[in-house]
Structure formats: structure tokens, C-alpha cells
Backbone bond lengths (Angstrom), bond angles and torsions (degrees), N, CA, C in turn:
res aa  C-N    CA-C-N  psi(-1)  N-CA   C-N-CA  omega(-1)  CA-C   N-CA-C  phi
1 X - - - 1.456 - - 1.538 109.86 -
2 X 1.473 116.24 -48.91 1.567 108.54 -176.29 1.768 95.40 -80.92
3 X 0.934 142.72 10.19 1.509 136.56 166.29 1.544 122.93 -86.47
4 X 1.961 91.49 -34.88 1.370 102.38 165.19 1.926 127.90 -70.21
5 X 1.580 94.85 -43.83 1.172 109.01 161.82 1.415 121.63 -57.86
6 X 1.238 137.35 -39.66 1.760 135.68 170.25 1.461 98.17 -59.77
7 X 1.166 132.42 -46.83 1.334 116.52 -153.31 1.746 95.36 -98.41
8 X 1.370 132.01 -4.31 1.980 107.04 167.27 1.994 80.07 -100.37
9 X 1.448 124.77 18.47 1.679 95.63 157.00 1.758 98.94 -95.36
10 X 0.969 99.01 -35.17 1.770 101.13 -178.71 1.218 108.57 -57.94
11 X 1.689 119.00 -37.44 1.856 119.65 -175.02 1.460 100.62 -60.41
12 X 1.802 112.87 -46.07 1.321 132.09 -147.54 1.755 99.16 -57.52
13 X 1.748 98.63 -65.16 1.362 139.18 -178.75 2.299 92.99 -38.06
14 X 1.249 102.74 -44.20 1.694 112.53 -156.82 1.445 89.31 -75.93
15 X 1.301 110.83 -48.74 1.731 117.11 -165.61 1.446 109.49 -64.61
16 X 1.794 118.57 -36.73 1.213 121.77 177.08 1.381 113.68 -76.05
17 X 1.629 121.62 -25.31 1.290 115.83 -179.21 1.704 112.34 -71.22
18 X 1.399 83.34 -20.07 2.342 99.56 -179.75 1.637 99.10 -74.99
19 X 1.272 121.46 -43.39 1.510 119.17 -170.65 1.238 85.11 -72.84
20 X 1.397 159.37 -112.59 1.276 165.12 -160.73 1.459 109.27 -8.65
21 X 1.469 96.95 -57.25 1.810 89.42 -179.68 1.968 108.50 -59.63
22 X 1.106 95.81 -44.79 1.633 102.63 -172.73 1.455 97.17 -72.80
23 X 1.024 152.64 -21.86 1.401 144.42 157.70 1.669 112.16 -62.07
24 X 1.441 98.29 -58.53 1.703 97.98 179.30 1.540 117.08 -57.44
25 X 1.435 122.95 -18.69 1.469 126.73 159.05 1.421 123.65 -104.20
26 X 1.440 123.04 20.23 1.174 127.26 152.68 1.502 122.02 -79.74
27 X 2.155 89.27 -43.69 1.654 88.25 164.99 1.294 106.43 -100.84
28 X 1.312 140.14 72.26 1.562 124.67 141.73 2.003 77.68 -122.42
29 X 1.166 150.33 -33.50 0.762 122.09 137.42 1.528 170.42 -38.92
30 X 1.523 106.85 -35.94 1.387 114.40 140.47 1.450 118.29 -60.44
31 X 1.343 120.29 -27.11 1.713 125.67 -174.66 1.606 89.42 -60.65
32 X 1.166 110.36 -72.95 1.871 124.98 -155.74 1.830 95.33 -60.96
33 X 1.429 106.30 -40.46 1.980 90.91 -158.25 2.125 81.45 -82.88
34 X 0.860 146.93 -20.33 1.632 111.18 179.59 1.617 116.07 -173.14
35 X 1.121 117.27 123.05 1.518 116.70 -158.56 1.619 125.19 -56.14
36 X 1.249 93.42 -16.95 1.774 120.86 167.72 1.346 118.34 -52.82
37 X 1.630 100.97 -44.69 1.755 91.43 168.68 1.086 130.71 -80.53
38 X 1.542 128.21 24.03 1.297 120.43 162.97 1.351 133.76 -30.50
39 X 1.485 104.37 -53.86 1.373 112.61 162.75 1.480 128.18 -37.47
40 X 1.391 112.44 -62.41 1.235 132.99 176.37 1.488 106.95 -67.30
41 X 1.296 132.12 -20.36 1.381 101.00 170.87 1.907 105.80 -102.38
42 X 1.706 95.31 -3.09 2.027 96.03 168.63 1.777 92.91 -59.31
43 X 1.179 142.47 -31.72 1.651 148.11 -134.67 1.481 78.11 -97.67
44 X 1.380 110.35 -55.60 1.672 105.40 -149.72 1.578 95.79 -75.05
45 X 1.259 130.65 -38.47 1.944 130.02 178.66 1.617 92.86 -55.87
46 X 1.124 113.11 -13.78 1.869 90.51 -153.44 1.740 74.20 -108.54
47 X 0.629 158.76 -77.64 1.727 157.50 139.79 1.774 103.54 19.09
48 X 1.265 108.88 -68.99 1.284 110.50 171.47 1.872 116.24 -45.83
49 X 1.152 85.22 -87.02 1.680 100.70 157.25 1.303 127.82 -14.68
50 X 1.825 101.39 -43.48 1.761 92.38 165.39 1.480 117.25 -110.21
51 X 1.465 121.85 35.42 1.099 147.45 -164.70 1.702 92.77 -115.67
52 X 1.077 87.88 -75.37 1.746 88.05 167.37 1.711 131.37 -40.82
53 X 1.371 89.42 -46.71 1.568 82.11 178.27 1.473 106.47 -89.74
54 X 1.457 129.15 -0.32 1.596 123.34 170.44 1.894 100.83 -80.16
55 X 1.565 102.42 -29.75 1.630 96.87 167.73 1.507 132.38 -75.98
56 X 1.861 104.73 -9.07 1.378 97.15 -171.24 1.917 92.69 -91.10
57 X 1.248 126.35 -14.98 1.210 144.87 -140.97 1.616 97.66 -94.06
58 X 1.633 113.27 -51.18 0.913 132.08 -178.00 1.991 96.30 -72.24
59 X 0.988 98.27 -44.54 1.707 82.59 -177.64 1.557 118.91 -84.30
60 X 1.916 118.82 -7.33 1.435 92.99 143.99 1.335 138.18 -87.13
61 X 1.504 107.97 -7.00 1.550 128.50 162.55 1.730 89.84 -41.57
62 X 0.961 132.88 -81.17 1.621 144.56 -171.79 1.471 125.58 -56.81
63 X 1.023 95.49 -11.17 1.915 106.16 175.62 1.504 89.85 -92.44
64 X 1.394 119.80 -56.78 1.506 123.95 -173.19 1.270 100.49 -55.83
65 X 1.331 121.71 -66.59 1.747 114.45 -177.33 1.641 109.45 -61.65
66 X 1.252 121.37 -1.74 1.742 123.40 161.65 1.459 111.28 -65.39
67 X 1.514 104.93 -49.99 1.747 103.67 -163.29 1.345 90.56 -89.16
68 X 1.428 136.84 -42.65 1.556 124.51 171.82 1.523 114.69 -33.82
69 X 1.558 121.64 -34.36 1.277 128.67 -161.77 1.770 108.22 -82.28
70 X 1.699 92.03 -43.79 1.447 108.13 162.51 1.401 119.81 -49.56
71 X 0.981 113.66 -66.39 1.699 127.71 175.18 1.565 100.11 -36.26
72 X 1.498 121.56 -70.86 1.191 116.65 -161.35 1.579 120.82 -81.91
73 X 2.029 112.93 -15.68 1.382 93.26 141.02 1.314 149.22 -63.03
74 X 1.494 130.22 -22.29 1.395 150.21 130.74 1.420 105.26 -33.03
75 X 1.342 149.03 -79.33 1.071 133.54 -179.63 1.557 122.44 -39.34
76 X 1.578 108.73 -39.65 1.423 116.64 171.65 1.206 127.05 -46.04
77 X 1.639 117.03 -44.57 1.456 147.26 162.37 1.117 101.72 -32.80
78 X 1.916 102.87 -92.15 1.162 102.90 170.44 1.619 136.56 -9.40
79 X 1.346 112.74 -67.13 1.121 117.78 -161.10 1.739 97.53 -77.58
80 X 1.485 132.00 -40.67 1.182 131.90 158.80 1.888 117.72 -20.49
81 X 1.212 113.02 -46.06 1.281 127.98 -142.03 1.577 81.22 -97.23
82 X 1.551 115.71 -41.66 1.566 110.46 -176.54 1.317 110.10 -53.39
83 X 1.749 100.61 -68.41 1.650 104.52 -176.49 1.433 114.45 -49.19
84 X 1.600 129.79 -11.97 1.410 111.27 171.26 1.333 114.42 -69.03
85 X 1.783 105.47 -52.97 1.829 113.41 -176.31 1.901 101.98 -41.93
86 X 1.560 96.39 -48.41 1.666 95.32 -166.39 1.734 101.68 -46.53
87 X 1.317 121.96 -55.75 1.606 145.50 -149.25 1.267 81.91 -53.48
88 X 2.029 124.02 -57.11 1.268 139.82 -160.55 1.284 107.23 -48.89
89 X 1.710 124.63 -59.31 1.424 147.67 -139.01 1.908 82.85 -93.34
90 X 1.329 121.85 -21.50 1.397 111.18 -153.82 1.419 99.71 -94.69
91 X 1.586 98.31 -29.85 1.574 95.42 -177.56 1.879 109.14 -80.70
92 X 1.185 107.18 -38.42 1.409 109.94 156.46 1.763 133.24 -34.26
93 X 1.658 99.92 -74.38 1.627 89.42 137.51 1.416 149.30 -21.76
94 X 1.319 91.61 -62.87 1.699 102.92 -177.39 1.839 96.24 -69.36
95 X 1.267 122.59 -13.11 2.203 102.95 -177.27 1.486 82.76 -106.86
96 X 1.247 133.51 1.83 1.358 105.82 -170.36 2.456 87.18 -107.91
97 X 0.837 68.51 -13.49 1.840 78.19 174.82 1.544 98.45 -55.12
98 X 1.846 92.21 -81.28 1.468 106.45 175.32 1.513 139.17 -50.79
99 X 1.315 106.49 -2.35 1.694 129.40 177.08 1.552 105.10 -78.96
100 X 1.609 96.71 -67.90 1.209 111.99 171.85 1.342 131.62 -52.95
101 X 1.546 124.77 -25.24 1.353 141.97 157.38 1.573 117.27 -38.24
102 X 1.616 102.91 -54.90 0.994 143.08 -165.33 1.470 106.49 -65.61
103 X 1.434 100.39 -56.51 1.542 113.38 162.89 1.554 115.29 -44.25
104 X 1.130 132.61 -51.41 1.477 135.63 -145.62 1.692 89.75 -89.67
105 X 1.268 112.07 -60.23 1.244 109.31 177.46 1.247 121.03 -42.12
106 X 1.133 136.52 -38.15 1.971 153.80 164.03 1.652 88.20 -56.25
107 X 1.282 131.26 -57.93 1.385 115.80 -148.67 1.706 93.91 -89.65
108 X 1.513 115.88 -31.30 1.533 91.62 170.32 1.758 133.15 -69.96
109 X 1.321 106.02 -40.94 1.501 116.35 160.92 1.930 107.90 -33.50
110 X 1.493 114.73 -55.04 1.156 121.94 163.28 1.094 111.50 -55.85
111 X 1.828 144.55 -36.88 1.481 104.22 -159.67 1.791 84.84 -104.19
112 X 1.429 135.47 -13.13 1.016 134.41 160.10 1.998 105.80 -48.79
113 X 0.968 118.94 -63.02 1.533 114.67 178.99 1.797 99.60 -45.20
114 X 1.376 123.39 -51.47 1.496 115.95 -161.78 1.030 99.83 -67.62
115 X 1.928 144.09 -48.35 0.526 149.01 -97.18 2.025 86.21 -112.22
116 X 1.341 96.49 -49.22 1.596 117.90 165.07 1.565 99.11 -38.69
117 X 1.759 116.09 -79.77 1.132 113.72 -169.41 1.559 121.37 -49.54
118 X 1.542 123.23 -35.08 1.250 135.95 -179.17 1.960 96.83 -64.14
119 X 0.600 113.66 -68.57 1.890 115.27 172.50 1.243 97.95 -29.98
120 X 1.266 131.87 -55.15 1.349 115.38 -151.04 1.718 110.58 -93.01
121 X 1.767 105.02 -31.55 1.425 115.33 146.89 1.796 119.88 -27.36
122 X 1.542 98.41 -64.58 1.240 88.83 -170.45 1.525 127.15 -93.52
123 X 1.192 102.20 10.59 1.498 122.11 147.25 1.711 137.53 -63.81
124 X 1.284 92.52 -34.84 1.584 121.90 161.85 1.569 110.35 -84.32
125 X 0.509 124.12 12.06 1.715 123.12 -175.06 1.267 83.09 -135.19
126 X 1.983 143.84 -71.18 1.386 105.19 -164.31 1.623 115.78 -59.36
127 X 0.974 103.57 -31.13 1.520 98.96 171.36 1.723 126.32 -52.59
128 X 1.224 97.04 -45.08 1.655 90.77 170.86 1.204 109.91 -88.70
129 X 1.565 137.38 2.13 1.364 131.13 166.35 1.443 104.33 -88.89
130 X 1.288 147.47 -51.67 1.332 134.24 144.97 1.409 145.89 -15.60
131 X 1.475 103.68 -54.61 1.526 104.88 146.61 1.442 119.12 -82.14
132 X 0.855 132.49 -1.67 1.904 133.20 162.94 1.696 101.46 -68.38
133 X 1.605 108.33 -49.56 1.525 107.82 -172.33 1.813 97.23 -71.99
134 X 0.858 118.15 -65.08 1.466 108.96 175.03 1.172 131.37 -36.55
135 X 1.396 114.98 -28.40 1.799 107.74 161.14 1.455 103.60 -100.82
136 X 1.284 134.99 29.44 1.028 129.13 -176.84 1.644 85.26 -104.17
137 X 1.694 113.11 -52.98 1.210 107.27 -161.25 1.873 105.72 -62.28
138 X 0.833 110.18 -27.69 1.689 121.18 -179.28 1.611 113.51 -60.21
139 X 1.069 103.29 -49.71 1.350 127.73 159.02 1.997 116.71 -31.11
140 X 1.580 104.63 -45.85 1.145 111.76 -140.00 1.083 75.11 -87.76
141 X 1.919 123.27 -47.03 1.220 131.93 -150.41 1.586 108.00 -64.10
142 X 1.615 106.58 -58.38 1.455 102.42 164.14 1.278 138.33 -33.80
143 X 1.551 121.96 -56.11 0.797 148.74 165.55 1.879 119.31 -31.07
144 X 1.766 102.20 -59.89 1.488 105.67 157.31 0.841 117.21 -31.83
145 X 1.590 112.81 -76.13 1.627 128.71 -168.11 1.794 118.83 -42.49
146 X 1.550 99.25 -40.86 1.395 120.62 160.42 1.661 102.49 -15.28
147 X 1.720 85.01 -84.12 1.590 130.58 -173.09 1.457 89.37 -32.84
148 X 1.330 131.04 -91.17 0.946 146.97 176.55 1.681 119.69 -16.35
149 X 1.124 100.49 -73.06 1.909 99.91 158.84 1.154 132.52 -22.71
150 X 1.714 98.66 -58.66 1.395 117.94 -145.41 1.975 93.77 -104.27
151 X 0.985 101.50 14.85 1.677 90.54 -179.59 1.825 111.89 -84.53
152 X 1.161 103.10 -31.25 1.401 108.25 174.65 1.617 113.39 -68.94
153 X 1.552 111.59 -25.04 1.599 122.37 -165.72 2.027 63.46 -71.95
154 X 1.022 107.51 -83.91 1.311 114.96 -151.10 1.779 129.85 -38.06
155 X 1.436 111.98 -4.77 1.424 140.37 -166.14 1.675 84.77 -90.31
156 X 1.255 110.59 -65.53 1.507 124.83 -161.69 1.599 102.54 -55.08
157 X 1.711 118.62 -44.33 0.968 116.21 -154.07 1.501 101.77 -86.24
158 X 1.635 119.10 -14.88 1.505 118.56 165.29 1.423 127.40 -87.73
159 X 1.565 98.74 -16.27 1.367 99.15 153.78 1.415 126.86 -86.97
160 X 1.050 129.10 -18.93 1.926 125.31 148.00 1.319 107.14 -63.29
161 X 1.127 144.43 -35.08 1.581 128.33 179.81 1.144 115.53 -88.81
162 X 1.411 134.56 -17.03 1.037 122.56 133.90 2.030 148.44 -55.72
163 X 1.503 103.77 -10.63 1.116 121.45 -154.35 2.215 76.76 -105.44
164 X 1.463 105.85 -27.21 1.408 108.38 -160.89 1.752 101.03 -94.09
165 X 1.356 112.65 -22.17 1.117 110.75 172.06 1.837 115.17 -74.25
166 X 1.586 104.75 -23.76 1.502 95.74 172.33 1.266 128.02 -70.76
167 X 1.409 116.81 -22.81 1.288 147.74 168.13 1.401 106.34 -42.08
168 X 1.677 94.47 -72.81 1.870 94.88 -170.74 1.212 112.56 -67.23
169 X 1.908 131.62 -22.37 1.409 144.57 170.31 1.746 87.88 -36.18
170 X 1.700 111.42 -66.93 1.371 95.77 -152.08 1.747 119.13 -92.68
171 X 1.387 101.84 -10.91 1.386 90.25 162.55 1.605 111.15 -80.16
172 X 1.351 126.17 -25.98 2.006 97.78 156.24 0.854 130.13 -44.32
173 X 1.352 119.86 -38.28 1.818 133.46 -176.07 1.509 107.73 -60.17
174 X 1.704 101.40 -55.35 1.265 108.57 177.91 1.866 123.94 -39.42
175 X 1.574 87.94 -68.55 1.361 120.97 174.35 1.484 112.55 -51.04
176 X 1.380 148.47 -24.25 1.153 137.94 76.66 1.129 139.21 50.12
177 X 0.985 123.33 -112.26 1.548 138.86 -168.06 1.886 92.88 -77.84
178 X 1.803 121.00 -31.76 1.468 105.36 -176.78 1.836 88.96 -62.12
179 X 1.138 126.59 -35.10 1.474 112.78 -163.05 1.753 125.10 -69.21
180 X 1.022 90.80 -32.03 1.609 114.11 169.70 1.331 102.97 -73.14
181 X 1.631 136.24 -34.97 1.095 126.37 -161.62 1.902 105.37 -93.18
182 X 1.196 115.11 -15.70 1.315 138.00 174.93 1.745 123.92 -87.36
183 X 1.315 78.85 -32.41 1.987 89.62 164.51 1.620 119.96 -88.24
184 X 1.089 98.01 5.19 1.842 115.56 -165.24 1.608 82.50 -95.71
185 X 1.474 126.38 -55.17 1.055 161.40 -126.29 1.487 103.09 -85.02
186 X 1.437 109.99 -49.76 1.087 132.95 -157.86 1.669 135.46 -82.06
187 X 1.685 103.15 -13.31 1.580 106.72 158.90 1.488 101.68 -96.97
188 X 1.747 149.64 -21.96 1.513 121.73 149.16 1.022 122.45 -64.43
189 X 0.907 131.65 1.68 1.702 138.79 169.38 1.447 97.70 -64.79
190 X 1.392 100.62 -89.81 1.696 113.15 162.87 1.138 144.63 -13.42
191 X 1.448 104.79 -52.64 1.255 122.85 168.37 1.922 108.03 -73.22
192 X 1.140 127.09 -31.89 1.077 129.78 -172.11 1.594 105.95 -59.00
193 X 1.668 89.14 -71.61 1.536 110.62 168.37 1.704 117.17 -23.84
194 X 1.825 110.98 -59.39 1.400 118.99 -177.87 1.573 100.80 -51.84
195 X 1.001 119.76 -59.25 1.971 137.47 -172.65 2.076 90.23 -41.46
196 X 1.043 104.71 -88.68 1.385 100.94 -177.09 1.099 119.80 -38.19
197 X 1.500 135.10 -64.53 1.777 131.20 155.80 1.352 122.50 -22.02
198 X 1.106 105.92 -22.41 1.801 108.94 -168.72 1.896 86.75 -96.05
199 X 1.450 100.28 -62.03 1.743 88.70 178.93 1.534 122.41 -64.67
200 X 1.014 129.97 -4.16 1.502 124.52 170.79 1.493 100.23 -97.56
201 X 1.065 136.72 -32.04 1.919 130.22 168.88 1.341 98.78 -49.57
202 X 1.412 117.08 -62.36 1.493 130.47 -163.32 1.625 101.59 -51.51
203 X 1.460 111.55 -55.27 1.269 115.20 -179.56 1.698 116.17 -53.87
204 X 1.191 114.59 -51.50 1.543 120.58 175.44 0.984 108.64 -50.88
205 X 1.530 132.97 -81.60 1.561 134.63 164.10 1.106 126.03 -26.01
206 X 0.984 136.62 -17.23 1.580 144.13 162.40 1.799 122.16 -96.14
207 X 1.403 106.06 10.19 1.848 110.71 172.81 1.629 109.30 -42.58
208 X 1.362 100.52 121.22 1.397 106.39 155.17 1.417 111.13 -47.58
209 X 1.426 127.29 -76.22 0.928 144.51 -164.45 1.702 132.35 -29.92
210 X 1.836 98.82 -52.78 1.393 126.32 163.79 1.641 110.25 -55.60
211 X 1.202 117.48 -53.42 1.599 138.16 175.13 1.474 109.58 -39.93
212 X 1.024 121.54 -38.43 1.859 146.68 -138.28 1.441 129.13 35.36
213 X 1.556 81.25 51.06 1.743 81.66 -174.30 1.512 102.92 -95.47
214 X 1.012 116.52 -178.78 1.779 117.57 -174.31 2.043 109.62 -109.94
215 X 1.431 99.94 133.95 1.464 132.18 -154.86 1.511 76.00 -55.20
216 X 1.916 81.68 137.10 1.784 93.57 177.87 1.572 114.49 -86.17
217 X 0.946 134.36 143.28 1.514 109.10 -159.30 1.620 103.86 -113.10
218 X 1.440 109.08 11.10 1.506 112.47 169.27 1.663 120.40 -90.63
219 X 1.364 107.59 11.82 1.490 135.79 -164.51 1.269 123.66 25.58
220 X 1.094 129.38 12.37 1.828 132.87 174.01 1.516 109.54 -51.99
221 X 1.043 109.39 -28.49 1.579 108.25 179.15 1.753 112.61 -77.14
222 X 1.616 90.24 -41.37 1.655 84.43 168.74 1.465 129.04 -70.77
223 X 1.536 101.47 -14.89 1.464 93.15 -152.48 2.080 89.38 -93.76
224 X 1.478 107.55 12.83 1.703 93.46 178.36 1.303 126.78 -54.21
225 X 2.103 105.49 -55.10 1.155 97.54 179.28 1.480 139.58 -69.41
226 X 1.490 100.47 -14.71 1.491 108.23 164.00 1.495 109.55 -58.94
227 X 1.425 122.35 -40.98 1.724 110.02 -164.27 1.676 87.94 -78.36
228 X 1.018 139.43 -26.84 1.550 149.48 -164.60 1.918 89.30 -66.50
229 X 1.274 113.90 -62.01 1.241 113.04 -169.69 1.522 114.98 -86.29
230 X 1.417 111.25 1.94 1.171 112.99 159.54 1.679 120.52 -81.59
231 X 0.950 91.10 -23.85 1.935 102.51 -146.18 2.027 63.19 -85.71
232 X 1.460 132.87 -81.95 1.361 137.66 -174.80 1.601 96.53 -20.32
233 X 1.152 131.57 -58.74 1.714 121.79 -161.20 1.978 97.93 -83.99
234 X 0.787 109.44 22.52 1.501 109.42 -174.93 1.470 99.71 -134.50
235 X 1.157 126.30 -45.40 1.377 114.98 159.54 1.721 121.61 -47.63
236 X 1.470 107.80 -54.57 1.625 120.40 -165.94 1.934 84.49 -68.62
237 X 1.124 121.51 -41.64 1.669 103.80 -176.41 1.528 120.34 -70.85
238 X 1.362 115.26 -32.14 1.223 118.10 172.44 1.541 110.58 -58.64
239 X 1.598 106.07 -50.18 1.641 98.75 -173.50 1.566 114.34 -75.98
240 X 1.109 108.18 -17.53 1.832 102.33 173.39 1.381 88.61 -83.09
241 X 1.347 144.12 -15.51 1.573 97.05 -172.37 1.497 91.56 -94.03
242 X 1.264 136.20 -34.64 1.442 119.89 165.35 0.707 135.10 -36.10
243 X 1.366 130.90 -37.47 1.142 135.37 142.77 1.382 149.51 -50.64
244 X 1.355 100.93 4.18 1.671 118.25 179.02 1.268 128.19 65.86
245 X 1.391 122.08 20.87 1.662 145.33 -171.87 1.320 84.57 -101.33
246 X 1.843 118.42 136.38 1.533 119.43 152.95 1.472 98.06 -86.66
């Protein structure tokens, strides 16, 4: 299109340079045939004149549609150079298509092989889940019968734990009342205990011996802490037996 267009500016540009010439020899002819046409050949310079500048006009019309032409052979390039990369990337595509094809087919053969083995898996499993339920049901049956047996074992054995729970009812009770009967027990105890402590201090603190006096030989002095630790083991027996402890 801009090739077509340069060349009707070049026809345009050719045709105006033909009107101009044939004007510029119309008036050197009107000049020579009669002095009258001055006028008419002032018309034809000014005619010429704008002949000329429709030719200089027309030929930057054509320089412009030159570099337009330029431009868009470069763009042509351009776009040449695209459709190769594309052609490049397409054929690339297209083996990486067929790779991948290649792929799927490998992975179905594979999930077809698992898919085999999984069938036959779960063929083996109803089978061992079938006989699992079948000794399960055997299982159950025994098991009743178990039930059945053992219900009388089991009557007996709630009637001894019941007979054993009255038991422990009354030894709490028991156990019990010994505690209450031992806490009753337990400040003459104390007090007993204090009584003897006081007579065995008394007794210590009072040694002949330490003193340096000479051993009494009628022994009352010796014989305190013995009555001290007598009177102490006669207290602690009295209060445990009050207390109901053998």
C-alpha cells in the first residue's frame, strides 16, 4: 500500500512537472506570439509557481511515505523474527507435548498394573474378612454359652461380696468406736506418762553418788526409779486396757 501510494505521488509529482513544463511553454509562447499577453503569461508564472510548490509538496508527501515504508519494512522484520521464535517455542511445545504423552501413557500402564494388584489385594482381604467374621461369629456363640455357664459362678460370687461387704461395714464400726475409745484414753495416758517423768528427773537430780555422799545402804533411794518405772508401766497398761487394745 505505501509502495502504491509513493508511486501515484511520483505519477502525481511527474504529471505536475508535465503541466508546468507545458505551461512554462505556453507562456514563452504567449510571450513571443503578442505583447498583450503579459497578463496571461503573469497567470501562467503564478500557475507554474503553484505547480511547483504542489510538486515540492507532493515530493514531501513521498519522502514521508519513504520513511513510513521504511518503518514498516522494519516492522515486517520484526514481526518475521517473531513468527520464527513463535515456530521455535511451537515446535518445542509440540516434543514437550509428545514427552508428556509419553509420560501419561507410562503412568497409566502403571496405575492399570496397581490397579490389577489393588483387585486382587482386595480380594484377599474379603477373604480374610469373611473368615475373620466367621470366627468372630463362633466366638460370639461360645462366648454366650460362656455367659450362660458362668452366670450362676457369678450369683455366688455377688452373693459373697455382698456377705464381705457386711463384714467390712462392721469392722469400720468396730474400728471406730476402738478409736474413740483410745482418744478417751489418751490424756490419762499422758498424764500418767508426765507423773513418772517428773519422778524419774526427781530421782536423777537427787544421786547420792554425784553429791559425794556415801551409798545409803537401806536402799529406798535406789529403789525410786524402779517404783517410778513401775508406777509408768502400770499406768500405760491400765490405759491400754481401757482402752480396749489387748
Amino acid at each position: 500500500e505505501l509502495e502504491r501510494r509513493l508511486l501515484e505521488a511520483e505519477q502525481r509529482a511527474a504529471r505536475h512537472e508535465s503541466e508546468s513544463e507545458r505551461l512554462r511553454a505556453d507562456a514563452l509562447g504567449a510571450r513571443s506570439e503578442a505583447g498583450a499577453a503579459g497578463a496571461s503569461a503573469a497567470e501562467a508564472r503564478a500557475a507554474a509557481e503553484g505547480a511547483q510548490v504542489a510538486v515540492a509538496a507532493v515530493r514531501e508527501e513521498a519522502g514521508r511515505l519513504q520513511e513510513e515504508l521504511l518503518r514498516a519494512e522494519a516492522t515486517a522484520a520484526e514481526a518475521e523474527q517473531r513468527a520464527a521464535s513463535l515456530s521455535a517455542a511451537a515446535e518445542g511445545a509440540a516434543q514437550q507435548a509428545a514427552q508428556a504423552r509419553a509420560a501419561w501413557d507410562e503412568e497409566r500402564s502403571e496405575l492399570e498394573r496397581a490397579r490389577g494388584a489393588a483387585d486382587a489385594a482386595a480380594g484377599w482381604a474379603r477373604a480374610r474378612a469373611d473368615e475373620a467374621e466367621a470366627r468372630a461369629a463362633a466366638a460370639e456363640a461360645s462366648a454366650a454359652a460362656a455367659a450362660n455357664e458362668s452366670s450362676a459362678g457369678i450369683q455366688a460370687l455377688r452373693a459373697r461380696c455382698g456377705a464381705l461387704g457386711a463384714r467390712a461395714s462392721r469392722f469400720r464400726a468396730e474400728a471406730g468406736a476402738l478409736r474413740g475409745r483410745v482418744e478417751a484414753a489418751a490424756p490419762e495416758f499422758e498424764e500418767a506418762v508426765r507423773k513418772a517423768l517428773a519422778v524419774l528427773l526427781s530421782a536423777v537430780q537427787h544421786d547420792p553418788l554425784e553429791e559425794g555422799e556415801e551409798p545409803n545402804d537401806s536402799g529406798q533411794e535406789e529403789d525410786e526409779p524402779e517404783e517410778a518405772g513401775e508406777a509408768l508401766a502400770g499406768a500405760a497398761t491400765g490405759a491400754v486396757t481401757r482402752a480396749g487394745c489387748p
